[in-house]
Each structure stands twice: as C-alpha cells, then as structure tokens.
NUTORMI-308768 format. One line per field, with one value per residue: residue number from 1; residue in three letters; x, y, z of N, C-alpha, C in turn. Coordinates in Angstrom, 1 decimal. Example, Ala and Ser with C-alpha at 12.3 -4.5 7.8 and 13.67 -1.06 7.14 Angstrom:
// NUTORMI-308768
n	c(1; 2) .
res	c(ALA; SER) .
nxx	c(13.2; 12.8) .
nyy	c(-5.7; -2.2) .
nzz	c(7.8; 7.1) .
caxx	c(12.3; 13.7) .
cayy	c(-4.5; -1.1) .
cazz	c(7.8; 7.1) .
cxx	c(13.2; 12.9) .
cyy	c(-3.3; 0.0) .
czz	c(7.8; 7.9) .
This chain:
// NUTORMI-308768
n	c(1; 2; 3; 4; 5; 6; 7; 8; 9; 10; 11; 12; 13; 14; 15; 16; 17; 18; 19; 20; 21; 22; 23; 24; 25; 26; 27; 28; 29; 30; 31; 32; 33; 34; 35; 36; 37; 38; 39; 40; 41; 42; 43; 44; 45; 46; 47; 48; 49; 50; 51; 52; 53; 54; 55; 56; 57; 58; 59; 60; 61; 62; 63; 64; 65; 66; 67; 68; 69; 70; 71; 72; 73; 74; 75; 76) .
res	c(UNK; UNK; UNK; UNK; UNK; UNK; UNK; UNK; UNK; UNK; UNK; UNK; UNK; UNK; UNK; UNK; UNK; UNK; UNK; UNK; UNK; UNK; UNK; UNK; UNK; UNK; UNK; UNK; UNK; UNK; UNK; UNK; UNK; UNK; UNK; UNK; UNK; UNK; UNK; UNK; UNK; UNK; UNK; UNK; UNK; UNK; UNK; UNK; UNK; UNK; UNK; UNK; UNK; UNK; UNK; UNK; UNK; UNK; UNK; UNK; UNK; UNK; UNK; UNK; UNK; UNK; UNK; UNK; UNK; UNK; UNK; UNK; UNK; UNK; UNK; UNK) .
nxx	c(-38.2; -35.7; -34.8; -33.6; -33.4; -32.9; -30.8; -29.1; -29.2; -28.2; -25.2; -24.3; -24.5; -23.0; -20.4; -19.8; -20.3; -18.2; -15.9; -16.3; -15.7; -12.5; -12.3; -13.2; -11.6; -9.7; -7.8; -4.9; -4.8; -2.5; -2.4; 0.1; 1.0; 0.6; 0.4; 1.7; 3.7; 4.9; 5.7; 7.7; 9.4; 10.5; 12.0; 13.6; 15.3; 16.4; 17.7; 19.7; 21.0; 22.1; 23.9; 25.2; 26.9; 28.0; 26.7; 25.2; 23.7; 21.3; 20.2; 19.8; 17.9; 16.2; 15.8; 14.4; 12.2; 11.5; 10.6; 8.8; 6.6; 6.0; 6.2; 7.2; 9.5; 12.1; 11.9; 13.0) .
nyy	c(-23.7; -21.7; -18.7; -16.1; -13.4; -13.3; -14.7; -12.9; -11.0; -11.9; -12.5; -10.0; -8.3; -10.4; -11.0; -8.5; -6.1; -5.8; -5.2; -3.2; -0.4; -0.7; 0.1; 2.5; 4.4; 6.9; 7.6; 8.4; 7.7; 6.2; 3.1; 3.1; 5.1; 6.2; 7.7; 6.0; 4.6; 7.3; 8.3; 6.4; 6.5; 8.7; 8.3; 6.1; 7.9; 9.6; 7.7; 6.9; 9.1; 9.4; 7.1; 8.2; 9.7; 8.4; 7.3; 4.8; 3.3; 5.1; 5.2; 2.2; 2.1; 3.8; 2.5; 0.3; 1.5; 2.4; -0.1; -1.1; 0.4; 0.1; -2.6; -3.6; -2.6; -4.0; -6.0; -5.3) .
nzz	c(-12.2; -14.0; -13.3; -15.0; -13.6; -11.1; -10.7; -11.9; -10.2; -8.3; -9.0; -9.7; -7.2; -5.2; -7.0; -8.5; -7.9; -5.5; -6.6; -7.8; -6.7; -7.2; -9.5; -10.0; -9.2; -9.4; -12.3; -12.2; -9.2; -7.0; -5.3; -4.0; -2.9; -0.4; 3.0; 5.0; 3.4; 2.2; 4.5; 5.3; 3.5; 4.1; 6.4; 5.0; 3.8; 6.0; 7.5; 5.5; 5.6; 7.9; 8.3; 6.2; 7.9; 9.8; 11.9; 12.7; 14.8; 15.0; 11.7; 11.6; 13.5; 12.4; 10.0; 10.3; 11.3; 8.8; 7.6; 9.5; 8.7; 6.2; 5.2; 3.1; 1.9; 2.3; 0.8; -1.0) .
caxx	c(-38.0; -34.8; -34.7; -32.5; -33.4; -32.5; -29.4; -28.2; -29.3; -26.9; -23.7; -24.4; -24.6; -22.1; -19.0; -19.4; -20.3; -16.8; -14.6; -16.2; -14.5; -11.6; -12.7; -13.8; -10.4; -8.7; -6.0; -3.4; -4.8; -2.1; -2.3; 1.5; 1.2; 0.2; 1.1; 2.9; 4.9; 5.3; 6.4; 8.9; 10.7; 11.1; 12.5; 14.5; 16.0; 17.1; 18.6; 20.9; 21.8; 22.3; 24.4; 26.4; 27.3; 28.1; 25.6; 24.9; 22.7; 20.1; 20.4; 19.4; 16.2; 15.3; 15.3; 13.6; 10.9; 10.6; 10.3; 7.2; 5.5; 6.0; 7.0; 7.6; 10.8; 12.7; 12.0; 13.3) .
cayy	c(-22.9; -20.6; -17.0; -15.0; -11.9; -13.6; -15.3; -11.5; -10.0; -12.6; -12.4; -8.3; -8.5; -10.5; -11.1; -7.4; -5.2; -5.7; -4.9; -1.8; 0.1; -0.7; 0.6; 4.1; 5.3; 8.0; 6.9; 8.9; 7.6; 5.0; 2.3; 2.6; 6.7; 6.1; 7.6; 5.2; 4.8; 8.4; 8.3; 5.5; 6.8; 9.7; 7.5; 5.7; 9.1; 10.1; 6.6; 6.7; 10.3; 9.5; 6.0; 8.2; 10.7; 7.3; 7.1; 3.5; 3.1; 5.7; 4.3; 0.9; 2.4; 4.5; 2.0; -0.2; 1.9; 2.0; -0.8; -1.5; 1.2; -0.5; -3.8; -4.2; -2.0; -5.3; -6.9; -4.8) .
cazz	c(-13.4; -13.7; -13.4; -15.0; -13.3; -10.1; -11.3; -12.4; -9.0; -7.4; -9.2; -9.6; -5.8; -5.1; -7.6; -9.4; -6.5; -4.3; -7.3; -8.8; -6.4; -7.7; -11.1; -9.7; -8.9; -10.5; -13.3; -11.2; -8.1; -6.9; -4.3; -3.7; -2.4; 1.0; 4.1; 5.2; 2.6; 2.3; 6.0; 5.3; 2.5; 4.2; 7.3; 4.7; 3.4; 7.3; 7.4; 4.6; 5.8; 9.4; 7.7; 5.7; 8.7; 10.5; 13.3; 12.6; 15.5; 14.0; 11.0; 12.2; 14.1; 10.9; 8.4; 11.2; 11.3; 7.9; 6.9; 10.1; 8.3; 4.8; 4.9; 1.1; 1.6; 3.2; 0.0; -2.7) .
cxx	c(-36.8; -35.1; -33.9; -32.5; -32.6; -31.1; -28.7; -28.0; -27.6; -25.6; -23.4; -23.8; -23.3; -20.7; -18.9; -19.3; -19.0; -16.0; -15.0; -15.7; -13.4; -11.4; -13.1; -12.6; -10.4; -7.8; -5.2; -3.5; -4.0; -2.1; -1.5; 1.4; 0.2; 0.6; 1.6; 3.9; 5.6; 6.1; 7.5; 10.0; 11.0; 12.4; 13.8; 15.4; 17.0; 17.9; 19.5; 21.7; 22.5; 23.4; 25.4; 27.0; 28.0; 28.0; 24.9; 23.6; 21.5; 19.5; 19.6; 17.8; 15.8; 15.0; 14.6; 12.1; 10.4; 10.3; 9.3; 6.3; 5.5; 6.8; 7.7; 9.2; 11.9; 12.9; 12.6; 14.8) .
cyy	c(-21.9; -19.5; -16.5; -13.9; -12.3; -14.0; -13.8; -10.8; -10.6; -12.5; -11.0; -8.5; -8.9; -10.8; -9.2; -6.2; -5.3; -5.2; -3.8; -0.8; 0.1; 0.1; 2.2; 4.6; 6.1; 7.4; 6.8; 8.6; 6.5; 4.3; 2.5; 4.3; 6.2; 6.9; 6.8; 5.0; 6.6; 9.0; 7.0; 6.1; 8.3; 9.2; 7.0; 6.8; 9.2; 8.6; 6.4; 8.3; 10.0; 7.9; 6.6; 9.8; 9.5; 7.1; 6.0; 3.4; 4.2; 5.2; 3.3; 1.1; 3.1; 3.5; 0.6; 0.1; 2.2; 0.8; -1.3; -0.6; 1.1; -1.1; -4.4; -3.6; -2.9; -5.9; -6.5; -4.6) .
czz	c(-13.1; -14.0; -13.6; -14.0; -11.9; -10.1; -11.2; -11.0; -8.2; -7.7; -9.2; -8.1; -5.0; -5.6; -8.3; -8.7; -6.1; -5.1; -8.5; -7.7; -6.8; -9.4; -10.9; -9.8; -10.1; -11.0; -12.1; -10.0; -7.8; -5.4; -3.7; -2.6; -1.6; 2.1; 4.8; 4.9; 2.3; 3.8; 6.1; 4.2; 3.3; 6.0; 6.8; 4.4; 5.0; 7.2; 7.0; 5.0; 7.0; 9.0; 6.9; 7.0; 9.9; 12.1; 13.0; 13.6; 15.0; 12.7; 10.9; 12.4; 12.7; 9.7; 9.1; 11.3; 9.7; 7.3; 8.0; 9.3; 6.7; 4.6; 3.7; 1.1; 1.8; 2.1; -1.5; -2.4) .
C-alpha cells in the first residue's frame, strides 16, 4: 500500500531540505562578496598600481595571488 505521508517525509528530507538554505539568505546577501574575493580585488588594485609604476615583477606576484584566492578573476 502507498503512503503519502512517507513519500513526503522522503523528498522533504531529502530533495527540499539541502536547498532551503539557499532560500534563507538575505536579498543583499551575495555569494560573490567573499573574503577572498575581497582580498583579491584588493591584490588586483596593488597589481595594476605596482604595473603602472613599472615593477613588473610585483605585478606578476600580485595578480598571481589574486587570482589563487579567486580563480574566476583568470577568466574574465
């Protein structure tokens, strides 16, 4: 015999449970504002400074380290 009530527990449980987190957040709360990324864009900033002061080798390591501490920056 089928059970709804059981059927509900299980997909409740596990397909609806994992992704209401994602539903809690704050509007304004974004994924993207991280520290990390907040520590790379400030990496990338020194980089382009220390790039236009032409200290290449700084440069190099700065936009190196940002982009380990937010790989996405590589891609844009």
């Amino acid at each position: 015999m089928f059970h709804l009530h059981k059927f509900c527990a299980v997909f409740l449980s596990f397909y609806l449970l994992p992704v209401l987190p994602v539903f809690a957040q704050a509007p304004d709360a974004s994924p993207y504002l991280t520290k990390n990324r907040m520590a790379a864009l400030q990496a990338l900033k020194a980089g382009k400074a220390a790039e236009a002061a032409g200290d290449f080798d700084k440069a190099g390591t700065l936009y190196e380290k940002a982009i380990r501490l937010h790989p996405n920056f590589d891609k844009a």
